[in-house]
BAKE-204411 format. One record per residue (C-alpha): residue in three letters; residue number from 1; x, y, z. Coordinates in steps of 0.05 Angstrom, whole numbers, plus 5000, padded with zeros to 4 digits. Layout:
N
res, n, px, py, pz
ala, NUM, X, Y, Z .
...
***
This chain:
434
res, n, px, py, pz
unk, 1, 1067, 6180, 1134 .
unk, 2, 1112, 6247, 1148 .
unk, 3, 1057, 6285, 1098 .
unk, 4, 1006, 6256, 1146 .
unk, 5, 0965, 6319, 1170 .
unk, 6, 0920, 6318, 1228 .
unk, 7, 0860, 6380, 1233 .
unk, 8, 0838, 6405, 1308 .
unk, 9, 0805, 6469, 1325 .
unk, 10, 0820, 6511, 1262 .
unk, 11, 0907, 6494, 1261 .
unk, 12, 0943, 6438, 1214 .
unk, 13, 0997, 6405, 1250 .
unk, 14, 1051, 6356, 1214 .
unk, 15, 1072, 6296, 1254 .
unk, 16, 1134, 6334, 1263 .
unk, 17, 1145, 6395, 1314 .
unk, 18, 1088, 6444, 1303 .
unk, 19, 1120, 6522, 1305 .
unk, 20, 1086, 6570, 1355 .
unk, 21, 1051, 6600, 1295 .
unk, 22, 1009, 6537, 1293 .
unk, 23, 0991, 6531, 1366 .
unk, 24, 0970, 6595, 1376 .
unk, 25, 0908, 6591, 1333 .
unk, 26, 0844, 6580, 1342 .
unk, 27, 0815, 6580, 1416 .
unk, 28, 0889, 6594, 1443 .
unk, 29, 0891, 6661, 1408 .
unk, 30, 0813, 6675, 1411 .
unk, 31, 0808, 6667, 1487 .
unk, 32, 0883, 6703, 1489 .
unk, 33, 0842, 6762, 1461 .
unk, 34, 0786, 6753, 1506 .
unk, 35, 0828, 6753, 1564 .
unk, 36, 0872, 6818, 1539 .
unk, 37, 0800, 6865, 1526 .
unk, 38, 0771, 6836, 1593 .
unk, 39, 0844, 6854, 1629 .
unk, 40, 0840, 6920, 1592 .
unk, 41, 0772, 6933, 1626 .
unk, 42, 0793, 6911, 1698 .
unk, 43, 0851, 6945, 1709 .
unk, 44, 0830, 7007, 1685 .
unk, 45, 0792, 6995, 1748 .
unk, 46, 0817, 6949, 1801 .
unk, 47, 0889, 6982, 1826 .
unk, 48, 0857, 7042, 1831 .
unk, 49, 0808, 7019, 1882 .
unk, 50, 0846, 7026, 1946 .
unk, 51, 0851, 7102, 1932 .
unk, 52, 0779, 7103, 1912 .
unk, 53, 0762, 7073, 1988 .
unk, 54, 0792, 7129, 2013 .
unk, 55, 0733, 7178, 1981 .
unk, 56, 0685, 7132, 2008 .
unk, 57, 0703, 7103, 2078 .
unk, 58, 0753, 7132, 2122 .
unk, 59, 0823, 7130, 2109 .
unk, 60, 0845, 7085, 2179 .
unk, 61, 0788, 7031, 2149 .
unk, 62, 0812, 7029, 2084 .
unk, 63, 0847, 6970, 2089 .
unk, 64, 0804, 6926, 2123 .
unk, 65, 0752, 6941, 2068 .
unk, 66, 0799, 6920, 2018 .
unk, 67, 0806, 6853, 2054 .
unk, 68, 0737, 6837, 2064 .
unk, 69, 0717, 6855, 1993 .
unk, 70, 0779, 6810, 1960 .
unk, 71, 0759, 6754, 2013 .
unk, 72, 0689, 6753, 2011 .
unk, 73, 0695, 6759, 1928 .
unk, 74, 0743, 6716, 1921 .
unk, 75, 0715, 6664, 1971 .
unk, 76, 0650, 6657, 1948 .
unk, 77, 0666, 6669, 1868 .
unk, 78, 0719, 6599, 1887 .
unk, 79, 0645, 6557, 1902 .
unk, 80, 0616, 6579, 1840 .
unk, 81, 0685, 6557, 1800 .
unk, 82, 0671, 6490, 1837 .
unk, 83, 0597, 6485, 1813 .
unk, 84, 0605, 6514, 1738 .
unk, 85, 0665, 6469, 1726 .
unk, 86, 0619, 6409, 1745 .
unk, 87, 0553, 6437, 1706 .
unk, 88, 0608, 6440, 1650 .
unk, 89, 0630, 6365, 1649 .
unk, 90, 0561, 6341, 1662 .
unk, 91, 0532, 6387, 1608 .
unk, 92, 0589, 6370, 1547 .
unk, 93, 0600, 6449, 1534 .
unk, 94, 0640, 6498, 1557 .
unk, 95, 0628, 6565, 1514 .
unk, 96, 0561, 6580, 1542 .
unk, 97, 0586, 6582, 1612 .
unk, 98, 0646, 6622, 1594 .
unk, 99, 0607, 6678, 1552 .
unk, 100, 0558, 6679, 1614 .
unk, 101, 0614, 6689, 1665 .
unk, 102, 0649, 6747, 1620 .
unk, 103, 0587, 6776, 1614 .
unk, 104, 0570, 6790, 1684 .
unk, 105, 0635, 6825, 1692 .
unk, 106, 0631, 6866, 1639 .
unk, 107, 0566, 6888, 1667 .
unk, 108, 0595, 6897, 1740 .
unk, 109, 0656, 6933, 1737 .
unk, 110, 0637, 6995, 1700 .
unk, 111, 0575, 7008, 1758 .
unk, 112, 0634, 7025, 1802 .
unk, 113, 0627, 7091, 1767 .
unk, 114, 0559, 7115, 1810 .
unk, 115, 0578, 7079, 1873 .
unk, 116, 0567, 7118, 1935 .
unk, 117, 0587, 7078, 1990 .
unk, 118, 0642, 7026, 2007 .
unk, 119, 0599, 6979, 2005 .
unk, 120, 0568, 6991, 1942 .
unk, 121, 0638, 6977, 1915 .
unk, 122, 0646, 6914, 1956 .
unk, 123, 0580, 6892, 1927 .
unk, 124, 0602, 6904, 1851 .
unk, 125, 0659, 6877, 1859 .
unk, 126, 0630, 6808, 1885 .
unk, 127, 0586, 6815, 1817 .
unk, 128, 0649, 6817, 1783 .
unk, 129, 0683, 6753, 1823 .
unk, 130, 0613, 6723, 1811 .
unk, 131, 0621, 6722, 1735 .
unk, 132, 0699, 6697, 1743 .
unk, 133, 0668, 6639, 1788 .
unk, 134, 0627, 6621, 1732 .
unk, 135, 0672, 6624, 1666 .
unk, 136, 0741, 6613, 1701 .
unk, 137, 0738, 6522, 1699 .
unk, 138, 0707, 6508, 1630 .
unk, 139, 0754, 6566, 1605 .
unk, 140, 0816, 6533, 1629 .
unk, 141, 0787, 6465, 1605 .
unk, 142, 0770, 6492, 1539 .
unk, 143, 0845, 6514, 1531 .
unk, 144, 0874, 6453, 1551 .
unk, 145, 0830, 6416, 1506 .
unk, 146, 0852, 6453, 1445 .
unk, 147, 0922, 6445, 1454 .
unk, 148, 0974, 6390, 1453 .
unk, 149, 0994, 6365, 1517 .
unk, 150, 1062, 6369, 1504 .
unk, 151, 1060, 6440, 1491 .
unk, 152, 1000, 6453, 1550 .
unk, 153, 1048, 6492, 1590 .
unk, 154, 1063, 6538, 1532 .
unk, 155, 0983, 6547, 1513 .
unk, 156, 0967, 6565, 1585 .
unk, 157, 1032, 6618, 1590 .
unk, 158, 1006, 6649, 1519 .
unk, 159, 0936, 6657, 1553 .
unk, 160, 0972, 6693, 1619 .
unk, 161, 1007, 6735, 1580 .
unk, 162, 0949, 6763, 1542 .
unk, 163, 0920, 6765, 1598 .
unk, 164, 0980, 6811, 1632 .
unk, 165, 0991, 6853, 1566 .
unk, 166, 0911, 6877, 1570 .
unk, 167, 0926, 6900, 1646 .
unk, 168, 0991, 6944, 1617 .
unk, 169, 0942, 6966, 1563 .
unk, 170, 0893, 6988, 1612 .
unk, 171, 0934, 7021, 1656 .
unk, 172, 0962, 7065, 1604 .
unk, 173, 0892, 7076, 1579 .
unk, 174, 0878, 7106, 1660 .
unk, 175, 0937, 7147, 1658 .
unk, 176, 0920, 7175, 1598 .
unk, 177, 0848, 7194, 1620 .
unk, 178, 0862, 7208, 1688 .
unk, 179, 0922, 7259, 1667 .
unk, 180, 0866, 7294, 1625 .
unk, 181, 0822, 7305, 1672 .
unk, 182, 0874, 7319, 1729 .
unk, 183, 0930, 7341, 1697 .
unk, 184, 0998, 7340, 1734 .
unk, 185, 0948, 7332, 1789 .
unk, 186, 0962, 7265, 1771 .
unk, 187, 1038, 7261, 1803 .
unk, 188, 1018, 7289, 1875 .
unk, 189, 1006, 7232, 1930 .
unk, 190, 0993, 7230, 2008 .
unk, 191, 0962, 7191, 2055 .
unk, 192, 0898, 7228, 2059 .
unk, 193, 0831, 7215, 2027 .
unk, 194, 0823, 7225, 1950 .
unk, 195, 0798, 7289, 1934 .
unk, 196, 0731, 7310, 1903 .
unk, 197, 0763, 7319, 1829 .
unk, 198, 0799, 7250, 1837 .
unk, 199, 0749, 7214, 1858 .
unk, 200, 0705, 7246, 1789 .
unk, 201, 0765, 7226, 1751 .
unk, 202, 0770, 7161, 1779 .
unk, 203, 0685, 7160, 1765 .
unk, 204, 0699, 7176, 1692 .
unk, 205, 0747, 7128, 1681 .
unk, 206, 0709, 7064, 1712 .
unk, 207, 0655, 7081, 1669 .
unk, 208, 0698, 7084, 1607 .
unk, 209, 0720, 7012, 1623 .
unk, 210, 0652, 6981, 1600 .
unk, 211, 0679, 6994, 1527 .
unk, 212, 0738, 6930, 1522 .
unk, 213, 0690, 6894, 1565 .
unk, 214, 0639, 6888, 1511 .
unk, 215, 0697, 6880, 1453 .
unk, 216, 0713, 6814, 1496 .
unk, 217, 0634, 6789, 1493 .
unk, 218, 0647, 6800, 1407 .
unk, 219, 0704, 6760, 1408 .
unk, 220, 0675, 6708, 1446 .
unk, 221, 0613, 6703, 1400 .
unk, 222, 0643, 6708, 1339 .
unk, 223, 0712, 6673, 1347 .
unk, 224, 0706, 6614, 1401 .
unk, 225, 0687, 6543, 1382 .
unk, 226, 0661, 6497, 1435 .
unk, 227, 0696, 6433, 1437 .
unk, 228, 0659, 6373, 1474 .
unk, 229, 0697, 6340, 1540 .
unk, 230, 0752, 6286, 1517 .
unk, 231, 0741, 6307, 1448 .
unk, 232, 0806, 6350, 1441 .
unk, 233, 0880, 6342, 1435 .
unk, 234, 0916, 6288, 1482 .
unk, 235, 0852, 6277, 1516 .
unk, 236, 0852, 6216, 1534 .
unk, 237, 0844, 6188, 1601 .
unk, 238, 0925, 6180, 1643 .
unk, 239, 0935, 6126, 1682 .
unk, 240, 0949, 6156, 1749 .
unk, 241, 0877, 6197, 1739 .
unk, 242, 0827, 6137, 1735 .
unk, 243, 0824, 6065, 1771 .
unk, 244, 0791, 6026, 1706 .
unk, 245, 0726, 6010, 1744 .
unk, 246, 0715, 6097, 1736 .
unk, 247, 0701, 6108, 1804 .
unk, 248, 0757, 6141, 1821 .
unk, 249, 0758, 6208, 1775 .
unk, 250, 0821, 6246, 1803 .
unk, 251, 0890, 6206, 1827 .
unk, 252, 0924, 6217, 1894 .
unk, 253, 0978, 6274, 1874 .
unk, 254, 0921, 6314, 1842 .
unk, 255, 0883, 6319, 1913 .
unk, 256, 0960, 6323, 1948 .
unk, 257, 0972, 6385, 1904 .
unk, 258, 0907, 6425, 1914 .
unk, 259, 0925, 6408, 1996 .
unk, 260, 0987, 6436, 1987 .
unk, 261, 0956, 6498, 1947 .
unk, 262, 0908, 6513, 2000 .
unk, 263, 0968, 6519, 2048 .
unk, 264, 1005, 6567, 2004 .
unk, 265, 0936, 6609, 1988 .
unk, 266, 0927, 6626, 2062 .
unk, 267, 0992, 6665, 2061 .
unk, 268, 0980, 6694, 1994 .
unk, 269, 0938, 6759, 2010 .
unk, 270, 0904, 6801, 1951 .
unk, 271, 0960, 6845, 1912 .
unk, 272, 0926, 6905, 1934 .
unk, 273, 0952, 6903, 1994 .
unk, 274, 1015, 6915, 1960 .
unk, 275, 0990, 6974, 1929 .
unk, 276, 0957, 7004, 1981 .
unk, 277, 1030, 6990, 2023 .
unk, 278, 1065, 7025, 1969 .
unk, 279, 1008, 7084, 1973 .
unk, 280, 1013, 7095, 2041 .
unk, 281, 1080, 7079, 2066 .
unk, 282, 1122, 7130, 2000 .
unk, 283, 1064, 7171, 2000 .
unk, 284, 1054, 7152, 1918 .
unk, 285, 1006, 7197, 1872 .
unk, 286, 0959, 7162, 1822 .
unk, 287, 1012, 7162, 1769 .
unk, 288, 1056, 7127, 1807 .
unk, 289, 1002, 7072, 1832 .
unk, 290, 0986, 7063, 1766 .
unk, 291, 1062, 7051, 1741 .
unk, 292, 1085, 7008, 1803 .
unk, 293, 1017, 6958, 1770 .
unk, 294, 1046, 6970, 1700 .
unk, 295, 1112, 6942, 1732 .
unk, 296, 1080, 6885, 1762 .
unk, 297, 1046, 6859, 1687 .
unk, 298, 1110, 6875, 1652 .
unk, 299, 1152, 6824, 1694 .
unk, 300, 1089, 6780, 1691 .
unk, 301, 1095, 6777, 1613 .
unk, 302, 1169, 6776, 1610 .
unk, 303, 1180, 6708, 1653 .
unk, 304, 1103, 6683, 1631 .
unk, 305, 1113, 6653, 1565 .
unk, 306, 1186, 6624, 1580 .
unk, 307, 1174, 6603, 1648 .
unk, 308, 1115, 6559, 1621 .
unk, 309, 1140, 6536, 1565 .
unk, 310, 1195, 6507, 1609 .
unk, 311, 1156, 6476, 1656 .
unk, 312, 1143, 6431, 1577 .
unk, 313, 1213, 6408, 1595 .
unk, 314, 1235, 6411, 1661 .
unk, 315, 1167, 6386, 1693 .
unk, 316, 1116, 6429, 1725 .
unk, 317, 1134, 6411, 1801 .
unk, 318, 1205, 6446, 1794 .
unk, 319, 1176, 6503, 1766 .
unk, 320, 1127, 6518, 1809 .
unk, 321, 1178, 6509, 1877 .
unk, 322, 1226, 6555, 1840 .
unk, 323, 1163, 6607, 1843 .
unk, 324, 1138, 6598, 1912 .
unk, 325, 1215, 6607, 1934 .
unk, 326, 1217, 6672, 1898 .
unk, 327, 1153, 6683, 1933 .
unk, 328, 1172, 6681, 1998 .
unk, 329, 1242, 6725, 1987 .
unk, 330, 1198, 6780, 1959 .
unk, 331, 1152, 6784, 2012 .
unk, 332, 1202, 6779, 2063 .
unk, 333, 1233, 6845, 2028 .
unk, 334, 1163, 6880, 2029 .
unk, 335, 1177, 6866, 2107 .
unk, 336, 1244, 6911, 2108 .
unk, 337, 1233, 6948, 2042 .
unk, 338, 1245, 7027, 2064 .
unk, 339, 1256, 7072, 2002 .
unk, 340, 1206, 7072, 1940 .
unk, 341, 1255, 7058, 1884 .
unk, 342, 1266, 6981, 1924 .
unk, 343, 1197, 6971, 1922 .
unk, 344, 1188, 6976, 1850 .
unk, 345, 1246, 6928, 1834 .
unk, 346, 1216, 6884, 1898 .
unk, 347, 1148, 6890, 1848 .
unk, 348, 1195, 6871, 1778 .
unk, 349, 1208, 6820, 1828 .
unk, 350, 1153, 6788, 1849 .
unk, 351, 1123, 6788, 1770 .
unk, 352, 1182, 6726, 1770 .
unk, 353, 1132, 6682, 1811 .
unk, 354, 1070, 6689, 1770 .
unk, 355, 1123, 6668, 1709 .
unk, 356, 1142, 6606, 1742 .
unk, 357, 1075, 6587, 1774 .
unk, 358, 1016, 6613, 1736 .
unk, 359, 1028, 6568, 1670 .
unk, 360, 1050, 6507, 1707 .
unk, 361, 1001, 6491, 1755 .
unk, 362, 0944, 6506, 1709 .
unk, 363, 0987, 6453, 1660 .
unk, 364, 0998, 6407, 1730 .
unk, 365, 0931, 6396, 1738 .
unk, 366, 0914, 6387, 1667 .
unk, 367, 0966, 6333, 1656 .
unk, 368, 0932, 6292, 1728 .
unk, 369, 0865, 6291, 1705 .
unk, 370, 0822, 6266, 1643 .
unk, 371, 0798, 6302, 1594 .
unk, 372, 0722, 6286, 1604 .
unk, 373, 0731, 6315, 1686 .
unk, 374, 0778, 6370, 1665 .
unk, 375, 0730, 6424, 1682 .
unk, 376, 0714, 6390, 1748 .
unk, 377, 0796, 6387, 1761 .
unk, 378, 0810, 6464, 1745 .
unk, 379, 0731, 6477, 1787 .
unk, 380, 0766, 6446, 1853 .
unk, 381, 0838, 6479, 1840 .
unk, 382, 0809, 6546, 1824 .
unk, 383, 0759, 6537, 1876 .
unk, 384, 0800, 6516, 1941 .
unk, 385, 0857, 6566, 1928 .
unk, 386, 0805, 6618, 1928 .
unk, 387, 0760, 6596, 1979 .
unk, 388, 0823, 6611, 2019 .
unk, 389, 0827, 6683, 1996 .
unk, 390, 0775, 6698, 2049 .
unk, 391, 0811, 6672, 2111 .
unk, 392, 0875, 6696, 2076 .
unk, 393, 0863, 6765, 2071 .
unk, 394, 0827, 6775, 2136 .
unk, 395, 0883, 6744, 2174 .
unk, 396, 0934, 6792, 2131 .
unk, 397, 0885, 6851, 2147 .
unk, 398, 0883, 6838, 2226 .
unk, 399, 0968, 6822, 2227 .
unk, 400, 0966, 6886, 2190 .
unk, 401, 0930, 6927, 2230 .
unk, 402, 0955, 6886, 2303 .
unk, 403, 1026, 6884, 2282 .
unk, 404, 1033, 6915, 2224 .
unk, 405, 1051, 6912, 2152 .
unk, 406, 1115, 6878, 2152 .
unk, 407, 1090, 6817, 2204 .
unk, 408, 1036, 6805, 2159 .
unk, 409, 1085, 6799, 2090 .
unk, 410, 1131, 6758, 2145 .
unk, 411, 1068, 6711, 2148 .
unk, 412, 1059, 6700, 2082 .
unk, 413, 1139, 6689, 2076 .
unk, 414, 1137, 6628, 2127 .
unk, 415, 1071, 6591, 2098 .
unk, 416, 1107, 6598, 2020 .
unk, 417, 1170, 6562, 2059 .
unk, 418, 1127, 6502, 2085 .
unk, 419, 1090, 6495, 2026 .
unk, 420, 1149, 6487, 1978 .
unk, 421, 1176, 6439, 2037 .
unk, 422, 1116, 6397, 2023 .
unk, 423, 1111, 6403, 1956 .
unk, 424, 1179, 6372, 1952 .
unk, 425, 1168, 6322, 2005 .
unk, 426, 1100, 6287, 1991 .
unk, 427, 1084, 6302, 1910 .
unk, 428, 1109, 6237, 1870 .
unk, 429, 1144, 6256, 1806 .
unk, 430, 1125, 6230, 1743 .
unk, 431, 1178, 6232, 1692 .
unk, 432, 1131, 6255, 1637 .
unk, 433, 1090, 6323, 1669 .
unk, 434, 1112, 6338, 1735 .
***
């Protein structure tokens, strides 16, 4: 019947096309928000922490600080993605996990505030990664379960975006409190170490950040509804993901595309390297840290939503080469770039790949797996593209410092080239998701 309506996680959707008013409802828009206050939070916080080393350490070890904390972080947080996402799929629930894992970073990021010592910061910020390791699987699986598959792409690309729009919130929000306390202070920039009155600006403001942290706890308590494994939308096991004995839980392209990931994550260093580049090389003041990160979200927002919601129609696997090719082009200009104004349209730039690739392969992996392993699936893809981060950024670090900046972007240029050569060569399509 075409009055035939059909109830899931707090949205009504007619047999016929369901408007983006309908999707976004329920867990989409509730974890959206969670997403936005916890963004808010970070990035009042994490671009700024490059110029924050330079308080702490000296200025020459700066960088290799900032690769060992992203890569140690980042590593070790990727195991814990692995571990929660199975602890999620053998426990049937996913919102305990996921208020757990936001909780520990709301906790660990404001400390940042009283740290003394580079390390201290290193430390905190591996609490941080910690709590990411731990809500980052069932998340994801959560949102693909409370979504139609045909419009999985879209979901995911609504949930980046809020994600990007609370990082251009909370950038504004340090401008604003940073220009208060430093005044046109806030404009000057040079290569030397942050002053005392910066670094008690910078102080004030990470403490500050505690505040959308603990809105995003609230809106987890009061507005997300757990939804048992292969309970939700289009959950039901695909072909390619299962042989019918069960054995089997993920198909062949699934473990072909987190290969080919891994590949690409070793020449994808952390983005502050970026901004310390930008810091160091055009000798840019806090302001214009801050609005070269504000740049970076923008684009992210802009080609988010559409480039995900395409991948609903084009296939994910054309999508997500189109990225890594814009990928590699960008860095390779971050190799040659040599006036300021380049690198922020190099930065508009590069928010083109998260558009194309952030939605898709979130939606890739969702469409090769069943629902009842889902947070298993997103564990191992989360997990192996981060356990990466660590050799990743140390290799970037020691090209950096051996060779210098623009070998190490070259790097990163030539591994995003062999990837998307694989990923063309060896992953099968399948007319329906990829």
């Amino acid at each position: 019947m075409a009055g035939t309506i059909r109830r899931f996680d707090g949205w009504s959707a007619m047999k016929n096309e369901p408007t983006w008013r309908d999707i976004l409802r329920g867990n989409i828009l509730a974890m959206g928000l969670v997403s936005l206050f916890t963004d808010m939070s970070s990035e009042m916080i994490f671009p700024l922490l490059p110029i924050f080393f330079t308080g702490l350490v000296p200025v020459g070890t700066a960088a290799l600080y900032v690769g060992l904390m992203e890569g140690v972080a980042e590593s070790t947080a990727s195991l814990l993605k692995i571990i929660s996402g199975h602890i999620s799929d053998k426990l049937g629930k996913r919102k305990a996990l996921v208020a757990t894992g936001y909780g520990l970073s709301t906790i660990g990021r404001p400390l940042m505030a009283v740290a003394a010592a580079g390390w201290h910061v290193v430390a905190l910020r591996f609490l941080d990664r910690v709590g990411k390791g731990i809500r980052t699987a069932p998340r994801d699986a959560l949102i693909s379960d409370s979504v139609d598959a045909k419009y999985r792409g879209f979901g995911f690309g609504f949930h980046r975006a809020m994600d990007h729009s609370g990082a251009i919130i909370g950038s504004l929000l340090a401008v604003a409190i940073l220009y208060a306390q430093l005044g046109y202070g806030i404009w000057s920039g040079s290569t030397a170490a942050a002053t005392d009155r910066e670094m008690h600006a910078l102080r004030f403001l990470f403490g500050l950040a505690l505040i959308p942290g603990l809105l995003s706890i609230l809106t987890i308590w009061k507005s997300v509804r757990e939804i048992r494994p292969g309970k939700g939308i289009h959950s039901a096991k695909p072909p390619s993901a299962t042989n019918p004995s069960g054995h089997q839980k993920f198909s062949k392209r699934f473990h072909v595309f987190i290969g080919i990931l891994v590949l690409f994550a070793l020449g994808n260093s952390s983005d502050l390297f970026i901004v310390f580049y930008a810091k160091t090389r055009f000798q840019l003041g806090l302001l214009q840290v801050i609005g070269l990160w504000i740049t970076l979200h923008v684009s992210k927002i802009v080609f988010g939503i559409p480039g995900s919601a395409l991948s609903d129609r084009l296939g994910r696997r054309p999508l997500i080469v189109a990225g890594w090719l814009v990928y590699a082009t960008v860095y390779l200009g971050f190799a040659g770039v040599n006036s300021g104004f380049l690198m922020f349209l190099l930065v508009a730039a590069y928010g083109v790949y998260y558009g194309l690739t952030e939605g898709a392969e979130k939606a890739l992996v969702a469409d090769l797996v069943p629902g009842t392993h889902r947070a298993r699936a997103f564990g191992l893809y989360h997990g192996a593209v981060g356990i990466a981060a660590l050799p990743a950024s140390i290799i970037f670090g020691l090209i950096w410092r051996g060779y210098g900046p623009a070998a190490a972007f070259g790097f990163g240029a030539c591994l995003a080239g062999v990837a998307v050569i694989l990923l063309m060569v060896f992953l099968s399509l399948s007319p329906r998701s990829e």
